[in-house]
ROSE-671521 format. One record per residue (C-alpha): x, y, z; residue in three letters. Coordinates in steps of 0.25 Angstrom, whole numbers, padded with zeros to 4 digits, always signed. Each point is the difference from the previous one (the first is absolute). Layout:
BEGIN
XYZala
...
***
This chain:
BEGIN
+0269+0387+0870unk
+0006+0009-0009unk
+0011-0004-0011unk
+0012+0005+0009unk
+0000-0013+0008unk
+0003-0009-0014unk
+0012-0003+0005unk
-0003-0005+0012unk
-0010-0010-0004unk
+0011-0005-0012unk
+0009-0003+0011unk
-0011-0008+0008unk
-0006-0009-0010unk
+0003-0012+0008unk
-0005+0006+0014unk
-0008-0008+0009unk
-0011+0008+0002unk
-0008+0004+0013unk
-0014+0000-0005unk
-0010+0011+0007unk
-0014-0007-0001unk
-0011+0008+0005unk
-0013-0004+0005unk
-0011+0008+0008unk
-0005-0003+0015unk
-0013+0006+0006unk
+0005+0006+0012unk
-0010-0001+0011unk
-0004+0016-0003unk
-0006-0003-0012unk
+0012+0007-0008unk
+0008-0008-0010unk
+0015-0001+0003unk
+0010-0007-0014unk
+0009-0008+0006unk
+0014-0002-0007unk
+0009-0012+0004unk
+0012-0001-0005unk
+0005-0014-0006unk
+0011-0006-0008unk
-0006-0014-0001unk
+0011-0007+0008unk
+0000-0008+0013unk
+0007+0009+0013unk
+0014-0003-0004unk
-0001+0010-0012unk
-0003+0012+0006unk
-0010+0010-0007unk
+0010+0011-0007unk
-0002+0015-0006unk
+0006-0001-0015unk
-0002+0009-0011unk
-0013-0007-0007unk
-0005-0004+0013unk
+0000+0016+0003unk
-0007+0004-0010unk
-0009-0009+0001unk
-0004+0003+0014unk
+0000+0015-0005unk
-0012-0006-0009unk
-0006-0006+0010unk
+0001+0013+0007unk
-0005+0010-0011unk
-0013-0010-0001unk
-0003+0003+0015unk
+0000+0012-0002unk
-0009+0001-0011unk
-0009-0009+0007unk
+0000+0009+0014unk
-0002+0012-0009unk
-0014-0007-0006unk
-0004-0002+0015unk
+0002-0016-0002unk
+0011-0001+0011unk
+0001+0007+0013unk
+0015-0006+0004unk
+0012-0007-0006unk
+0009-0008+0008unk
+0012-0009-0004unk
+0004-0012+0006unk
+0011-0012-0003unk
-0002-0015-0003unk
+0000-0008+0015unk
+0012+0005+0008unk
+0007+0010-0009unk
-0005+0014-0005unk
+0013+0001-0008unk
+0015-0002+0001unk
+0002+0013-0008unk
+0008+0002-0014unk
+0003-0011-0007unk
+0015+0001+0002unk
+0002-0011-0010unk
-0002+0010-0014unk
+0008+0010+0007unk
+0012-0005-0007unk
-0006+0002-0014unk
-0002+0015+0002unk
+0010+0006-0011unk
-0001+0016+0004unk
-0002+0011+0011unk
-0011+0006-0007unk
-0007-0016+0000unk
+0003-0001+0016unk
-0008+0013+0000unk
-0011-0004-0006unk
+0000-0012+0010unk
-0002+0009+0010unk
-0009+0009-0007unk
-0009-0012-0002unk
+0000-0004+0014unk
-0003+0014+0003unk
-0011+0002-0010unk
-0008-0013+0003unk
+0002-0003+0016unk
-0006+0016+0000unk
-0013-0005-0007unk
-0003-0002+0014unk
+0000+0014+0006unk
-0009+0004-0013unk
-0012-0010-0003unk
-0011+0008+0003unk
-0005-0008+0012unk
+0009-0005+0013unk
+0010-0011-0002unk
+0005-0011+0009unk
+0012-0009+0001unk
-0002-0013+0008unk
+0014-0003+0004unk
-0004-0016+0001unk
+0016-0006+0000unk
+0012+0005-0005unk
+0003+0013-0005unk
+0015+0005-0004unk
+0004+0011-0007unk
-0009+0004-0012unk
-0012-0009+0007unk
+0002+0008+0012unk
-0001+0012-0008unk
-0013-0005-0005unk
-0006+0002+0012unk
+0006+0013+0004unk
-0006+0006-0014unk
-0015-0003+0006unk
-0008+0008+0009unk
-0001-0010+0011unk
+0008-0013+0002unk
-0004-0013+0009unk
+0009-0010+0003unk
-0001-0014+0005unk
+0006-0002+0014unk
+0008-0013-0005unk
+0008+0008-0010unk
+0015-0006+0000unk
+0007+0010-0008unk
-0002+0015-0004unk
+0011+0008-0004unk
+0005+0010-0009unk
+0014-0006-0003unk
+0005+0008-0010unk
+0011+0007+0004unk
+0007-0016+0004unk
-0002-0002-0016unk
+0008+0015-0004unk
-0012+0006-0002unk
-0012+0008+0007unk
-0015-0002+0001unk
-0002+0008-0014unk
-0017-0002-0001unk
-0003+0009+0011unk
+0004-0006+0011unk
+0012+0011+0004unk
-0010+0010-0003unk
-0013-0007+0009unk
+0005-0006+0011unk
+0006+0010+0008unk
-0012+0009-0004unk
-0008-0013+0006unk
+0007-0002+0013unk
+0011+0008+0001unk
+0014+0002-0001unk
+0004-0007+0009unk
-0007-0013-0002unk
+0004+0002-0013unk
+0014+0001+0000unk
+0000-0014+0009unk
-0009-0005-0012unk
+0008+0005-0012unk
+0014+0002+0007unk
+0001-0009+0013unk
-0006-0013-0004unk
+0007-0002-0013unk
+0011+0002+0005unk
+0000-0010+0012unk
-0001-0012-0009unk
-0012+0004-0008unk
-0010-0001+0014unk
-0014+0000-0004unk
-0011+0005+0009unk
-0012-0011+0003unk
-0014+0005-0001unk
-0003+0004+0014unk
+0013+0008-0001unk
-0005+0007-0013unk
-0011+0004+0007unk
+0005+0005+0013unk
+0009+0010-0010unk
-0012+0003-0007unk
+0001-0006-0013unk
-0012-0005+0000unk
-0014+0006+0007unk
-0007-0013+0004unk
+0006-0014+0005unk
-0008-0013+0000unk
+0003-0014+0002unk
+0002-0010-0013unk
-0012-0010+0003unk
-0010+0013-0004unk
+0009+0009-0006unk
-0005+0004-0014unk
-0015+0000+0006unk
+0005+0008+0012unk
+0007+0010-0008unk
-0012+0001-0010unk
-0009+0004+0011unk
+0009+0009+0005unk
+0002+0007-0014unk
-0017+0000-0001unk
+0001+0008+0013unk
+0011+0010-0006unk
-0007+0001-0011unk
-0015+0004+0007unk
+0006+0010+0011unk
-0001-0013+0012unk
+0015+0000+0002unk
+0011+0009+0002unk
+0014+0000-0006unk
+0009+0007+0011unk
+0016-0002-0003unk
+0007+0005+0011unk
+0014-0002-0005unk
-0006+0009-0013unk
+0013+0011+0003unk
-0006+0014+0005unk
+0005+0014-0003unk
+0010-0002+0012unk
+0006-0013-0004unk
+0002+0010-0015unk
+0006+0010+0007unk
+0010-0005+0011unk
+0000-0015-0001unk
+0001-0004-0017unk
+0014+0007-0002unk
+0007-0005+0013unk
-0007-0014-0001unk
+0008+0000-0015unk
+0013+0005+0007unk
+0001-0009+0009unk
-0003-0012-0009unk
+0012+0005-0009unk
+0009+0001+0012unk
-0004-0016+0001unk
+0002-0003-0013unk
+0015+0008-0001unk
+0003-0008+0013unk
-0005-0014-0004unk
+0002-0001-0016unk
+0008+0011-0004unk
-0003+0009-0014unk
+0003-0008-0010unk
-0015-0008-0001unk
-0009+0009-0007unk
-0014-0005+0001unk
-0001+0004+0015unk
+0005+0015-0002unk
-0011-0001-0011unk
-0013-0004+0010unk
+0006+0012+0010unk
-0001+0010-0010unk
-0014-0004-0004unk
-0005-0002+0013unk
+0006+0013+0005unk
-0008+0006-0012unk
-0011-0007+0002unk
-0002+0013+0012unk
-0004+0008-0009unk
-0004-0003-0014unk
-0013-0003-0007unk
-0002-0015-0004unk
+0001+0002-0016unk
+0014+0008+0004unk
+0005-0012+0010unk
-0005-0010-0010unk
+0009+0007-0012unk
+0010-0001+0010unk
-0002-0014+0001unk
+0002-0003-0015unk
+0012+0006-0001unk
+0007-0004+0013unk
-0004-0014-0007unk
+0004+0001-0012unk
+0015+0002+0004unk
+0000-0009+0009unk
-0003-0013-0011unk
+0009+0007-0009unk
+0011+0001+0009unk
+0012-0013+0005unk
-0005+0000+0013unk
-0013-0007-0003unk
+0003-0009-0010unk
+0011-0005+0010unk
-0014+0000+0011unk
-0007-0009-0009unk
+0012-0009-0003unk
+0004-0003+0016unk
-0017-0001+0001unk
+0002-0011-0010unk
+0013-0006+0007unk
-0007-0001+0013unk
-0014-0002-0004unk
+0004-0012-0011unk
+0013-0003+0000unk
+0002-0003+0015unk
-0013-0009-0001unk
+0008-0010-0010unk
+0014+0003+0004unk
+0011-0006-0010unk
+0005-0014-0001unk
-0009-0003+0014unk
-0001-0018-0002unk
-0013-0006+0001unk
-0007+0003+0014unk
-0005-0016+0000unk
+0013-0002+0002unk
+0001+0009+0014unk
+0001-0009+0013unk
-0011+0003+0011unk
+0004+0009+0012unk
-0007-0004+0012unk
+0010+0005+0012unk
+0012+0010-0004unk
+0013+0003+0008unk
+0008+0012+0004unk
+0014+0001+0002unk
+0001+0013+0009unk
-0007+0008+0010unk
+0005+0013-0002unk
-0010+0011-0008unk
+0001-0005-0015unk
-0002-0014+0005unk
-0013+0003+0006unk
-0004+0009-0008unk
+0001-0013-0010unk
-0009-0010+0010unk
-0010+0010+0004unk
-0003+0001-0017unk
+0002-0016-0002unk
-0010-0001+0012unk
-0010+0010-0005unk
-0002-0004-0013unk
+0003-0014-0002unk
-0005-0003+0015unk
+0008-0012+0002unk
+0007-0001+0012unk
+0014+0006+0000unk
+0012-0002+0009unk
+0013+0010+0003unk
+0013-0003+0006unk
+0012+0007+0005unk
+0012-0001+0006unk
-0007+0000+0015unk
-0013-0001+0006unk
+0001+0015+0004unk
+0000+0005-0015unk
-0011-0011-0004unk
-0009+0006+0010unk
+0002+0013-0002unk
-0004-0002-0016unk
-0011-0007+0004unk
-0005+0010+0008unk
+0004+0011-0010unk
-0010-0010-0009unk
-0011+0000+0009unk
+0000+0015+0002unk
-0002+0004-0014unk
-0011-0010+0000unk
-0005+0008+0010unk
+0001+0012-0007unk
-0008-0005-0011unk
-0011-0003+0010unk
+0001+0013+0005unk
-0001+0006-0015unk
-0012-0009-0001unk
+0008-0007-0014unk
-0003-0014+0007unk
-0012-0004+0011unk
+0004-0004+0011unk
-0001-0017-0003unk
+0008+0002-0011unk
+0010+0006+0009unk
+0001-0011+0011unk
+0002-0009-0014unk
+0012+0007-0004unk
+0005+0001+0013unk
+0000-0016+0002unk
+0005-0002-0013unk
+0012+0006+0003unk
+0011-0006+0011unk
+0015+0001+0003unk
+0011-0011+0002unk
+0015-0003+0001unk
-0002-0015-0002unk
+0001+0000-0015unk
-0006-0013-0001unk
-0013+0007+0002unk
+0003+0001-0014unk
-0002-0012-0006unk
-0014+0002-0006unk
+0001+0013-0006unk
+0000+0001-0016unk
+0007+0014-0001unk
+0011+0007+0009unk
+0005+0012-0003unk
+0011+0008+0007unk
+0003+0014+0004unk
+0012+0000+0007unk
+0013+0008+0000unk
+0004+0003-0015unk
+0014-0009+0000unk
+0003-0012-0009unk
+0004-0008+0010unk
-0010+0003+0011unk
-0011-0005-0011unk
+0008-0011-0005unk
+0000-0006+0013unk
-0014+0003+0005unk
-0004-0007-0014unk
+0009-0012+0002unk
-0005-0001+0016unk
-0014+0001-0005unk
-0002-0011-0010unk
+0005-0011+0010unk
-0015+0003+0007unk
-0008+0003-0013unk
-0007-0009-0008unk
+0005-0004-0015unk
-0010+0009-0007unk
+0000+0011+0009unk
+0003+0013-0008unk
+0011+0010+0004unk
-0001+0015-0003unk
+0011+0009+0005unk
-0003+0014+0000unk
+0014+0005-0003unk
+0001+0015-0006unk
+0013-0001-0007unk
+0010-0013+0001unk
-0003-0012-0008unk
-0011-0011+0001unk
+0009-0010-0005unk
+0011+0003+0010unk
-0008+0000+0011unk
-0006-0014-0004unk
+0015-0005+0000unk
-0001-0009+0011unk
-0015-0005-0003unk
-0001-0015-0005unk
-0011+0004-0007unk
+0001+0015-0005unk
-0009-0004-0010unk
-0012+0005+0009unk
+0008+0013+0005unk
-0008+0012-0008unk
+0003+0016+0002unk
-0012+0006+0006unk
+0005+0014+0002unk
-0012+0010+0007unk
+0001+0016+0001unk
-0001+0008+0012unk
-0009+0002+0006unk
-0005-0014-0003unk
-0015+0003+0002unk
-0001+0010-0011unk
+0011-0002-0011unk
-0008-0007-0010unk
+0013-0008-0006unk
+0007-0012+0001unk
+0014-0002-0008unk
-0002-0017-0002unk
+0015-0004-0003unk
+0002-0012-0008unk
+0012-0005+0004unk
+0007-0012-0009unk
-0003-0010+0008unk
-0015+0004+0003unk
-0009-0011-0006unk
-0014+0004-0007unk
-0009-0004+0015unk
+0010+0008+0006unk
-0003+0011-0009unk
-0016-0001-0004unk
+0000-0001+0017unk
+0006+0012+0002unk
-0010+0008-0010unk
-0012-0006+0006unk
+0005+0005+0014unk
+0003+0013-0005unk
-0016+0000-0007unk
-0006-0004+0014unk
+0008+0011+0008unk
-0006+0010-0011unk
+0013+0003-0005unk
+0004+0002-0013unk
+0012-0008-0005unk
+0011+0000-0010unk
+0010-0011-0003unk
+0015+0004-0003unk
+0012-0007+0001unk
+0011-0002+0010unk
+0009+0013-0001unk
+0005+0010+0011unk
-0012+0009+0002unk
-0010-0007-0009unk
-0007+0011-0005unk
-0004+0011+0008unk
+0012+0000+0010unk
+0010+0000-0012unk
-0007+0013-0006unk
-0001+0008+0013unk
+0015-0005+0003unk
+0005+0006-0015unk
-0009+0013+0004unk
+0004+0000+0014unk
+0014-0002-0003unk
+0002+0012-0011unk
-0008+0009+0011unk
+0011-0006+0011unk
+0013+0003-0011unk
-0007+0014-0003unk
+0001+0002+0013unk
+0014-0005+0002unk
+0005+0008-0011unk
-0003+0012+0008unk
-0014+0003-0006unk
-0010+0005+0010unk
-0011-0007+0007unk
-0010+0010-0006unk
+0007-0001-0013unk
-0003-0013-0003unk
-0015-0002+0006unk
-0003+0011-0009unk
+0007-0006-0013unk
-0007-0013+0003unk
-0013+0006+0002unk
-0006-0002-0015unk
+0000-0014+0002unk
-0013+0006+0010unk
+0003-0012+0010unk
-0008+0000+0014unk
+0014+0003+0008unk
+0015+0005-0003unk
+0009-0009-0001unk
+0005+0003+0016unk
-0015+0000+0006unk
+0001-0013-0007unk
+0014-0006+0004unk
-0005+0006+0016unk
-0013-0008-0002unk
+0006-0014-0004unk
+0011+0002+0011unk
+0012+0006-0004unk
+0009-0013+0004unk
-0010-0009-0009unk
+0003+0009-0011unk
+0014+0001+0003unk
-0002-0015-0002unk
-0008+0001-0011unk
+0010+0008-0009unk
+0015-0008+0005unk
-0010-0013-0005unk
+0000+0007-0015unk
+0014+0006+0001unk
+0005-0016+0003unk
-0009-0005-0013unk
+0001+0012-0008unk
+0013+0007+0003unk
+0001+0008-0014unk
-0016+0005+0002unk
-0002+0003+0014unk
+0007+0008+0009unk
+0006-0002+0015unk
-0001+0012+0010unk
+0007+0000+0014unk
-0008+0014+0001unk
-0011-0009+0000unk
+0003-0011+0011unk
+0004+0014+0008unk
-0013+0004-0001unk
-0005-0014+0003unk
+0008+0003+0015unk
-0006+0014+0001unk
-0013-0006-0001unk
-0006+0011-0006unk
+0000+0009-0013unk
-0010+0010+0002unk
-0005+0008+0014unk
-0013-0003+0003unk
-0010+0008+0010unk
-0009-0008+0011unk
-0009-0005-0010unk
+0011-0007-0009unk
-0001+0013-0011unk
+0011+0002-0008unk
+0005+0014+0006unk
+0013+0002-0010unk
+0013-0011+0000unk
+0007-0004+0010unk
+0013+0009+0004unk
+0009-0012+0003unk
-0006-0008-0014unk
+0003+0013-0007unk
+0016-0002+0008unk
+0001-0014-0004unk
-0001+0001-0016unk
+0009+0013+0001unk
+0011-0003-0008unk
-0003-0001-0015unk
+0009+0007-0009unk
-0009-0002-0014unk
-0013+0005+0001unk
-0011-0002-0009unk
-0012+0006-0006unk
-0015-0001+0003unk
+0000-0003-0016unk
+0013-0012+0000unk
-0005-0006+0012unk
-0016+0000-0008unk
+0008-0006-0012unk
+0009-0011+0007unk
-0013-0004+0007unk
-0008-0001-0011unk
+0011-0006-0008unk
+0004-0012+0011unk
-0014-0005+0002unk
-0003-0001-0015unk
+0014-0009-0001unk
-0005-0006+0011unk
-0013-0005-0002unk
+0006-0003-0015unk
+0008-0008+0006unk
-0010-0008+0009unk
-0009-0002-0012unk
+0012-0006-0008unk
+0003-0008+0013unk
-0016-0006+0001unk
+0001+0006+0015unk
-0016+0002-0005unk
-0008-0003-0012unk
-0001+0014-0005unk
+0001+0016+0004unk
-0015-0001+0002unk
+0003-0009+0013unk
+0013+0010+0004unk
-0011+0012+0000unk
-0010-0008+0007unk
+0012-0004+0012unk
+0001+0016-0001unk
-0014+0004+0002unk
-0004-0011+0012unk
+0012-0003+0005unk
+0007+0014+0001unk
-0011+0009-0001unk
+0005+0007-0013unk
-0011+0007-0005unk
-0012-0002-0010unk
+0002+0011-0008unk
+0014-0003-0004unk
-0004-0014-0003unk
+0013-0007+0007unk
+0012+0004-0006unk
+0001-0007-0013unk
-0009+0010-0007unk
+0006+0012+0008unk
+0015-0004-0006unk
-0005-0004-0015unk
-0006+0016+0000unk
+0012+0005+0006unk
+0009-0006-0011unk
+0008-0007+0010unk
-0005-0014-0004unk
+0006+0005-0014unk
+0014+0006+0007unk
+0000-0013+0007unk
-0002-0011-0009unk
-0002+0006-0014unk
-0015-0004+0001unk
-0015+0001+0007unk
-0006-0008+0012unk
-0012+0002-0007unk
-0004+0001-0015unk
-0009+0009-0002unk
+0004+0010+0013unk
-0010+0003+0011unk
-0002+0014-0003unk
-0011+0010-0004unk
-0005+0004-0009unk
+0003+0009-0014unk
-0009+0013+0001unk
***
């Protein structure tokens, strides 16, 4: 490699590398076939990765093949991964010793410069897709000349744009050329953003990823044979998703269109990586592959340089780490067993909650209610989305008449007794849950654990009337329960250490991520919506518009304005939700009887006959008339901004949670704040409102880009 890519190596010197050993197989033609595999020399939980010094070292590896096929020694190359992973692309963990723009292009260069070998050996090369293959090691394969892939394959992805970035080794350019534009916008586009959805290896076939499909028990002989057949003329490669002069002409530009419609609709503008892969792929129509590769480097090279991806890599770290070994979690030896669970309720939330215990734990779980009627009807609304999951073929049918079986329904809450955790999901009132509590715990054994799922009000209050609140825990899910990957475990004063580790270990088997904090109104992610909510709701009541202040809060690049999302949470619950703050925090968060008018409306927008947003509601836009003291797009941006950095200056001072890292990652999995602002902490430090707020930083050095 020339001398151009010094700095690279300098920054990599402690780099696990992916060895590319080679080693020759006499195919059943006669002809010779060099087979790479690509190895790091580590068991399956370290993934074979693409850093600098192993690039070059496969470009080496490369360059001798070529050599060797021009001297008639080799007919074919191929490239193949250690067993059950090709590779997991770049390795992301040198990306944060990269000092320069012009350094992040030649990061790109290099992936461009070596994965390309394979289009230019001299002889036909071959990737066998044997196991995983994400990012770079998808674009691998897509670099060769033919690609098999084993049918097992968990994971295949190009999941760039989730990171702030775009597949910058060809893959922008090759993939739509491959199969497609629009196979490839759901590949690049679609998938990353639905919570980083991978494709299994049948998948990747049907779209035409790869030209040949065999089963793992043979796969590396059966895709050899095939690749002898390629080579002698035996077999065919037709790729009907290949995109013709039709799809060029009528199809490509619409498909793009349409897809940056979506994205305006479901995102916003602010995320750049995905604006980035559209205008790639939309070049991709008619451009060369040295042109779309070029492209590639530059697109890349400002992405890496820029906040939003050093903000990608720091919530990738917070969910991928951080959330594995959440703070001040107690030992899980000390966590009590939970062989049968109770639910308080059998309304929606409470069986959302007992069809979740009863699929992941399977242990049998009891709901009850006020009346038969409403016990019945939530163990019937269980039993139908078991169903569902029948239907959707996620479970077979045994496992479903298990599930079903497991679950029953009661008003006789000594039926009780046995069960080590009870949660409740009744109506959100003090009293109500002090009293369902205290009625509770004259059934329930001494070391049965309570969990309350309250959003808002306080854990230790509601255990007032407990003779033991030392087992009363917060357990606090999102909606909609199946999906939201947090839980906000509150810690209450009286909560002992069993209590606790119990709570973790729950929230680990129902494969959500948890994070501790203490007992204060909103814990973490209510109280931050209810101070954004709430300068949105005074905006408003000062006069401002309702376009007004979507549009100045829409740098923070959140999934939905702060109306859709008041409309979504039930405008009475968020009614509820802001008067809680107001009554603990009078000087910082703002009433608004607008807002409990609304809340009577029912309604803040007009929607058309598929719930679409068609423009605000004409009796909303009535109710909030009024205001004499309208502000700016530009105040209402800075009070926002300024609010939330007191505000979680606050939290942290008050220990709500060990540190801004665990206030981001509540952001990210529990209100779907977006990866490439990193939460909100780095967002605010950048800004300068950490500084206007509190004289200081969240965080020390600032996640930000890089100099030029």
């Amino acid at each position: 490699m020339t001398p151009r890519y010094d700095d690279l190596t300098a920054m990599s010197a402690d780099e696990v590398v992916t060895h590319s050993y080679v080693r020759d197989i006499r195919l059943w033609s006669g002809k010779t076939l060099a087979l790479v595999t690509l190895d790091n020399d580590r068991d399956h939980t370290r993934p074979s990765t693409l850093g600098p010094v192993t690039l070059i070292e496969l470009g080496e590896v490369l360059d001798a093949q070529a050599a060797r096929a021009a001297a008639g020694e080799i007919q074919a190359v191929a490239v193949t991964g250690k067993p059950y992973i090709l590779a997991a692309g770049a390795d992301l963990s040198k990306i944060d010793d990269i000092p320069s723009r012009d350094v992040a292009k030649q990061l790109a260069q290099l992936g461009h410069e070596v994965l390309g070998k394979l289009d230019s050996l001299g002889a036909p090369s071959f990737v066998f897709v044997n196991g995983l293959a994400l990012g770079g090691g998808l674009e691998i394969a897509l670099n060769a000349n033919y690609r098999t892939i084993d049918r097992g394959v968990p994971a295949i992805a190009l999941p760039e744009v989730f990171l702030g970035i775009i597949p910058g080794w060809g893959g922008a350019w090759l993939l739509p050329n491959l199969i497609g534009i629009e196979n490839a916008l759901k590949v690049i586009i679609e998938n990353p953003l639905k919570n980083n959805r991978t494709l299994k290896g049948q998948d990747a076939f049907e779209l035409g990823i790869a030209d040949a499909i065999f089963d793992s028990a043979n796969f590396l002989e059966d895709s050899l044979r095939w690749a002898d057949g390629v080579i002698s003329g035996s077999v065919t490669v037709k790729r009907p998703n290949e995109p013709g002069k039709l799809e060029r002409a009528v199809k490509w530009d619409a498909a793009v269109g349409i897809a940056r419609k979506m994205l305006e609709n479901r995102i916003g503008t602010v995320a750049k990586s995905p604006y980035a892969a559209l205008d790639l792929l939309k070049a991709a129509k008619n451009t060369d592959r040295s042109t779309g590769f070029a492209a590639e480097d530059d697109a890349l090279a400002d992405l890496i340089a820029g906040d939003q991806f050093k903000a990608s890599i720091y919530a990738f770290n917070l969910v991928q780490k951080r959330a594995k070994r959440p703070a001040g979690a107690p030992d899980k030896k000390l966590a009590k067993p939970v062989t049968k669970v109770g639910v308080i309720g059998a309304g929606l939330m409470a069986s959302q909650f007992a069809l979740l215990f009863v699929r992941r734990l399977k242990v049998p779980v009891v709901i009850t209610d006020l009346d038969q009627a409403r016990v019945d009807k939530g163990v019937a609304y269980i039993h139908g989305e078991i169903d569902t999951l029948l239907t959707k073929g996620r479970i077979n049918g045994d496992e479903s008449n298990r599930l079903k079986a497991l679950v029953t329904g009661t008003t006789d809450k000594s039926l009780f007794a046995d069960a080590d955790w009870v949660i409740e999901a009744v109506f959100e009132e003090l009293s109500v849950k002090q009293d369902v509590f205290a009625e509770i715990e004259k059934y329930v054994s001494d070391t049965a654990v309570l969990a309350t799922n309250t959003s808002s009000l306080s854990v230790e209050q509601i255990g007032a009337k407990l003779a033991h609140p030392e087992r009363l825990v917060g357990f606090h899910f999102f909606n909609p329960v199946a999906v939201m990957p947090l839980v906000e475990v509150v810690n209450q004063p009286a909560t002992d250490e069993a209590t606790l580790s119990t709570a973790m270990v729950v929230a680990a088997q129902l494969y959500k991520n948890a994070v501790i904090t203490t007992d204060t109104p909103g814990f973490v992610v209510n109280r931050i919506l209810a101070k954004l909510l709430g300068e949105a709701m005074h905006a408003v009541d000062t006069g401002t518009p309702f376009e007004v202040v979507n549009g100045a809060i829409a740098p923070f690049g959140l999934p939905m304005t702060p109306f859709e999302l008041l409309e979504l949470v039930g405008l009475k619950v968020g009614a509820h939700v802001l008067d809680t703050h107001h009554a603990a925090f009078p000087d910082r968060f703002f009433d608004s009887a607008n807002l409990h008018a609304l809340a009577e409306h029912g309604q803040v927008f007009e929607r058309d006959a598929k719930g679409r947003v068609k423009g605000f509601d004409r009796k909303a836009v009535a109710i909030v008339k009024g205001g004499t003291s309208p502000m700016t797009a530009e105040e209402i941006l800075r009070r926002v901004e300024d609010g939330l950095a007191d505000e979680i200056h606050r939290m942290l001072e008050e220990n709500v949670v060990a540190a801004p890292e665990d206030i981001d990652l509540c952001l990210i999995l529990g209100a779907g704040w977006p990866f490439q602002m990193g939460g909100a902490t780095p967002y605010l430090d950048r800004v300068g409102a950490s500084h206007r707020a509190f004289g200081g930083t969240f965080h020390t050095p600032l996640i930000r880009g890089l100099a030029s």
